[in-house]
KOLLO-948480 format. One record per residue: chain; residue in one letter; x, y, z of N, C-alpha, C in turn. Coordinates in nm, 4 decimals, always signed. Layout:
# residues N
[pt 'A' 'a' [X Y Z] [X Y Z] [X Y Z]]
...
END
This chain:
# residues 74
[pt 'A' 'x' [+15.9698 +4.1603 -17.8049] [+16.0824 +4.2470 -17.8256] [+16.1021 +4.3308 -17.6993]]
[pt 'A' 'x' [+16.2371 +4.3241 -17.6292] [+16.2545 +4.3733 -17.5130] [+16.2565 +4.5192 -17.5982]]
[pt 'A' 'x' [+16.2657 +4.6164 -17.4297] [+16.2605 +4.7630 -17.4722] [+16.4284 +4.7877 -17.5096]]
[pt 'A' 'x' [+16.5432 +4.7107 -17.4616] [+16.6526 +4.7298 -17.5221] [+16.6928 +4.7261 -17.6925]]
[pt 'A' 'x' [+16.5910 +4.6074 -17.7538] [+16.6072 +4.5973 -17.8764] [+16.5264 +4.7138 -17.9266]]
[pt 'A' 'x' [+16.4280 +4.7416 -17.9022] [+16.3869 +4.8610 -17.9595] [+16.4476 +4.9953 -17.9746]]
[pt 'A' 'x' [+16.5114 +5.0097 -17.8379] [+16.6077 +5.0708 -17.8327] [+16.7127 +5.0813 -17.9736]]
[pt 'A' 'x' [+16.7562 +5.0028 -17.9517] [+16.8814 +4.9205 -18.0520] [+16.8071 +4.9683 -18.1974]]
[pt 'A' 'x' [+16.6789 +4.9478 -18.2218] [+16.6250 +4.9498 -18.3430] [+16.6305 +5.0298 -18.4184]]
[pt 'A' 'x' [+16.5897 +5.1460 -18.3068] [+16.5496 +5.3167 -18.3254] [+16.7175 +5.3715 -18.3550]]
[pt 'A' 'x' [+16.8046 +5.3317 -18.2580] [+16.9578 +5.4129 -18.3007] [+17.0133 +5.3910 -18.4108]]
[pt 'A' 'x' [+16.9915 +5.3040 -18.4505] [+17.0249 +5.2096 -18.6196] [+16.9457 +5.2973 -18.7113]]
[pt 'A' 'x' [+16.8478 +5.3849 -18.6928] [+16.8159 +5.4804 -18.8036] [+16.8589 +5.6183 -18.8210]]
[pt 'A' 'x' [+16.9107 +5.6304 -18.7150] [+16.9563 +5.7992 -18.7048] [+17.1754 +5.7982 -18.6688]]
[pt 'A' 'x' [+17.1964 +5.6876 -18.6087] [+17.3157 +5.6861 -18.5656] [+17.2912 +5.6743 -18.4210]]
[pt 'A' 'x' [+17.4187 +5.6179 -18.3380] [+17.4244 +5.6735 -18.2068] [+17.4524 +5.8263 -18.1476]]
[pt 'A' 'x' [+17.4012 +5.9013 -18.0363] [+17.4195 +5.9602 -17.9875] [+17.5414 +6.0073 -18.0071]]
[pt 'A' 'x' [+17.5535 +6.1669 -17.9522] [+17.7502 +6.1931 -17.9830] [+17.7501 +6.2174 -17.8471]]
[pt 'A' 'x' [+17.8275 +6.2404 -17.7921] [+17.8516 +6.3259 -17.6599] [+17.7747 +6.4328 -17.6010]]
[pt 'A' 'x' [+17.7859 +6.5113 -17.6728] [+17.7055 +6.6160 -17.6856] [+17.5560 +6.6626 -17.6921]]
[pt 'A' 'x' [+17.4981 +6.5142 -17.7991] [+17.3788 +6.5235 -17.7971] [+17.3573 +6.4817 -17.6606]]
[pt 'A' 'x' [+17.4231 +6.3868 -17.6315] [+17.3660 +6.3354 -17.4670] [+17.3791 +6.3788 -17.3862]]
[pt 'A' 'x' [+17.4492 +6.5103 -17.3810] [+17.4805 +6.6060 -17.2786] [+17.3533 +6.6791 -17.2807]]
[pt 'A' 'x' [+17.3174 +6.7285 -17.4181] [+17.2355 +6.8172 -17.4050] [+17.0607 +6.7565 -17.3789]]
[pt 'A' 'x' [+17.0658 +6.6442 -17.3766] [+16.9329 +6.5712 -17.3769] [+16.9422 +6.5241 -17.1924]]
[pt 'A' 'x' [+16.9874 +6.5019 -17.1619] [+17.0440 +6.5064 -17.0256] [+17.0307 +6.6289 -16.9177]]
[pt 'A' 'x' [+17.0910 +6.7647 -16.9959] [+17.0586 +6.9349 -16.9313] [+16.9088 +6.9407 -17.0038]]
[pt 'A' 'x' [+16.7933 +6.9033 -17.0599] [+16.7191 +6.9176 -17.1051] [+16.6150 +6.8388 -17.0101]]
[pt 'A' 'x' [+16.6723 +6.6965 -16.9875] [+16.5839 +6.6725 -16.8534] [+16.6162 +6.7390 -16.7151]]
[pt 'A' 'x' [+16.6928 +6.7713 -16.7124] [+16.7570 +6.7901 -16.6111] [+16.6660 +6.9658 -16.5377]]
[pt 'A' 'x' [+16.6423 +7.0176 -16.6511] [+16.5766 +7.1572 -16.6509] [+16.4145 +7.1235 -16.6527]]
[pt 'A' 'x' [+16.3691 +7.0161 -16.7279] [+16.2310 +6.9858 -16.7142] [+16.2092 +6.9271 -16.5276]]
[pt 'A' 'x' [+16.3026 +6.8973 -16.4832] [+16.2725 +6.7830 -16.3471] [+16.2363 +6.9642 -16.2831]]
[pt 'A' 'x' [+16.3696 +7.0041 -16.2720] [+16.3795 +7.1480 -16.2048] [+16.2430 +7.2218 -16.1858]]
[pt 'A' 'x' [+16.2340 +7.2579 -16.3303] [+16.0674 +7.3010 -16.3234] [+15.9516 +7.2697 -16.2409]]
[pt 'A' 'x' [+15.9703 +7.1164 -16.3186] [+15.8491 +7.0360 -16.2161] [+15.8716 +7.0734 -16.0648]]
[pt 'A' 'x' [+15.9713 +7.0628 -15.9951] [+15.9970 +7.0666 -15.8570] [+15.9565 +7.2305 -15.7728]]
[pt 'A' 'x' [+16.0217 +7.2782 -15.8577] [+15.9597 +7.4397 -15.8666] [+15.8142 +7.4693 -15.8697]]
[pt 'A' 'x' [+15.7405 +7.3915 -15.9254] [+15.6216 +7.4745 -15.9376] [+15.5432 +7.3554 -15.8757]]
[pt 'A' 'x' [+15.5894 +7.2247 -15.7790] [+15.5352 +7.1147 -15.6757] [+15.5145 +7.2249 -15.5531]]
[pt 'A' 'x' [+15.6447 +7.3044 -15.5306] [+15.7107 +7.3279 -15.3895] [+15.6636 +7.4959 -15.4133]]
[pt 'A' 'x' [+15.5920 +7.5567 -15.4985] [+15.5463 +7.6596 -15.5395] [+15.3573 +7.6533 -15.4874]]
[pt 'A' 'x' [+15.3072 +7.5518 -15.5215] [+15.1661 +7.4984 -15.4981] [+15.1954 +7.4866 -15.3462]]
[pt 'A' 'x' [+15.2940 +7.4058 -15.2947] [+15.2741 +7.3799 -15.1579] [+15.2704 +7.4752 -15.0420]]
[pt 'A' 'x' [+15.3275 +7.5806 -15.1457] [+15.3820 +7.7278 -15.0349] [+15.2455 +7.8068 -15.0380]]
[pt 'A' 'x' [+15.1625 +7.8137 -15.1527] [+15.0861 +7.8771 -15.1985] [+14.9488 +7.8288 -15.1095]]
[pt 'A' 'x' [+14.9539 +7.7019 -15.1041] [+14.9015 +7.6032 -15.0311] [+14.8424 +7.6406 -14.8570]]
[pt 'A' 'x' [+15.0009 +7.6245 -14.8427] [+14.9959 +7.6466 -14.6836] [+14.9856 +7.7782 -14.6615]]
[pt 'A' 'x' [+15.0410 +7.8716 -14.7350] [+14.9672 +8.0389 -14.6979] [+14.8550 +8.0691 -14.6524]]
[pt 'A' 'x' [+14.7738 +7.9636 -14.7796] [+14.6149 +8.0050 -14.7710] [+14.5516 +7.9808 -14.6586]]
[pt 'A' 'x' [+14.6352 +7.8538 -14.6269] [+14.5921 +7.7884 -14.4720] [+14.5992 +7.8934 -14.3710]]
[pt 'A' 'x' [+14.7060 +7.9268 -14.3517] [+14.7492 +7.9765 -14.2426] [+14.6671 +8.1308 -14.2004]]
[pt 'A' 'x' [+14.6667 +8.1959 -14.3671] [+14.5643 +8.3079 -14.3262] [+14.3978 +8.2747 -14.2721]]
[pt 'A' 'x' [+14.3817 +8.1789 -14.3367] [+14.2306 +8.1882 -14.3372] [+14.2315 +8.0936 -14.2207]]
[pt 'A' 'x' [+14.3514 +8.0158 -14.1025] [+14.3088 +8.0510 -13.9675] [+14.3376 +8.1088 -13.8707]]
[pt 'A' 'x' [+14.4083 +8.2359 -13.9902] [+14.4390 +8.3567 -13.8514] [+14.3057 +8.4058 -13.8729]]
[pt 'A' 'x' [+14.2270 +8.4725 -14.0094] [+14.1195 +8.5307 -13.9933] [+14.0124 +8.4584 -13.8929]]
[pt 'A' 'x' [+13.9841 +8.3502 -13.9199] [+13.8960 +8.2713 -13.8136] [+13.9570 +8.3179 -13.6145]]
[pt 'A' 'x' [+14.0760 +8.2763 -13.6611] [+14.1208 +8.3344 -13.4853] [+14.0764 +8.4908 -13.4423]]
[pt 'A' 'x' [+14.0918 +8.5417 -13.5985] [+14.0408 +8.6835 -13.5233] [+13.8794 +8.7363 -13.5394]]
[pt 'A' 'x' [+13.8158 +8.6476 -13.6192] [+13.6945 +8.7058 -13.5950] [+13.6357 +8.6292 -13.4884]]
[pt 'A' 'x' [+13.6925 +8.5316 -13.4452] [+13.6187 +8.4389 -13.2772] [+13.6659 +8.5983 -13.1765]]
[pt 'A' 'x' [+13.7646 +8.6112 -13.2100] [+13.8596 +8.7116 -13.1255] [+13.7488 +8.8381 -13.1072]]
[pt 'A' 'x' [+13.7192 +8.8485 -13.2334] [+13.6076 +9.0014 -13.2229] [+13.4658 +9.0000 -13.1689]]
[pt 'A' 'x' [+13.4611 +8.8624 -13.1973] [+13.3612 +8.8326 -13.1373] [+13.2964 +8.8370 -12.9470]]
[pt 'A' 'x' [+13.4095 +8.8117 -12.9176] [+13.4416 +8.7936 -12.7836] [+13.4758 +8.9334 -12.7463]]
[pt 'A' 'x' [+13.5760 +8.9885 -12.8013] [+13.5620 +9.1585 -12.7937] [+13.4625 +9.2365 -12.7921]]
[pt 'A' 'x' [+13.4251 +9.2364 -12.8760] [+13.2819 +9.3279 -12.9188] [+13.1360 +9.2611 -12.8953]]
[pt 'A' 'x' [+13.1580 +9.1114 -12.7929] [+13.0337 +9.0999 -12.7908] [+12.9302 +9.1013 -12.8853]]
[pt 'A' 'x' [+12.9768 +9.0726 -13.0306] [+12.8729 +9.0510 -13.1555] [+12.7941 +8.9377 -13.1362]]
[pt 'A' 'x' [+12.8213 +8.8185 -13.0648] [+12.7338 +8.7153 -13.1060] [+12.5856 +8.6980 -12.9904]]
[pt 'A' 'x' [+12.6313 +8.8151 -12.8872] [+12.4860 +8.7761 -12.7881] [+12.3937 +8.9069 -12.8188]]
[pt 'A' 'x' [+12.2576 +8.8922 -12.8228] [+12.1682 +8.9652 -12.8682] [+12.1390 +9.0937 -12.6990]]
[pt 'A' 'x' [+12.1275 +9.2003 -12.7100] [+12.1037 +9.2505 -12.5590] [+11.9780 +9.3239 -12.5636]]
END
């Protein structure tokens, strides 16, 4: 049984779709995709922040290092 007849199977118990329902099942994915994309491109930002601080901190404690002469014993 193709997935069209099943298809076919399932609408034969409830009726076809109206307009409307398919509008609204349609703005319903349409708001789930949204989401998803939102909170992909939310991780990625969150992502690369973390990056970016933790190698400025590294740049600046080599930095202090070299400043303040912390790493040679005198």
């Amino acid at each position: 049984m193709s997935s069209s007849e099943e298809f076919q199977d399932a609408s034969t118990d409830y009726g076809p779709l109206t307009q409307r329902q398919a509008e609204n099942v349609a703005d319903l994915g349409a708001c789930r995709a949204e989401e998803r994309l939102y909170a992909k491109v939310g991780r990625s930002v969150v992502g690369k922040t973390i990056y970016i601080l933790g190698a400025g901190l590294c740049a600046l404690a080599v930095w202090l290092v070299g400043y303040l002469h912390l790493g040679t014993p005198k």
